[in-house]
C-alpha angles and dihedrals in degrees: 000000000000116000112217106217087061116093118240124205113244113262135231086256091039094058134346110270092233090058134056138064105322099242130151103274091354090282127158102270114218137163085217101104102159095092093036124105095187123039114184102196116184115224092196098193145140095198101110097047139073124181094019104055120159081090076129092075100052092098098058095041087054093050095045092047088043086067082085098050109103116227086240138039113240096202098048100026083233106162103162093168085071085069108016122072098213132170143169101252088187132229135345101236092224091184085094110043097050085051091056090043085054094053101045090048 
């Protein structure tokens, strides 16, 4: 049984998977966490890598190719947004960390 104070990913019916926020799994975004379960934060970053950077854009390429998960597993009848308020809370700003980090170095 679905509880309605829990947020549901959109559906394929609802809006087409190629349109919408951009979210991970086409969730509400919010920066509320106090009623969430699950928060997904993006640390979008190229620090621990040399010779492969573009680690920076791995946040945004999850949540793009996370448009075609479904919201329940047909094979173990898994549906954990049922439980489970989740919502995409966005990005770290790590301008500002890494300026804080300079200065204290």
């Amino acid at each position: 049984m679905v509880d309605d104070k829990n947020n549901q990913p959109l559906g394929g019916n609802e809006q087409p998977r190629f349109s919408g926020s951009g979210t991970f799994m086409r969730l509400p975004s919010t920066e509320n966490i106090e009623s969430l379960d699950v928060a997904f934060l993006g640390i979008p970053m190229d620090i621990g890598t040399s010779w492969r950077s573009g680690t920076r854009f791995g946040p945004k390429q999850i949540r793009a190719e996370s448009n075609m998960l479904r919201p329940y597993n047909m094979w173990t009848k898994a549906a954990p947004f049922d439980s489970l308020n989740c919502a995409d809370i966005g990005e770290i700003v790590l301008t500002l960390v890494i300026s804080l980090l300079i200065h204290l170095i």
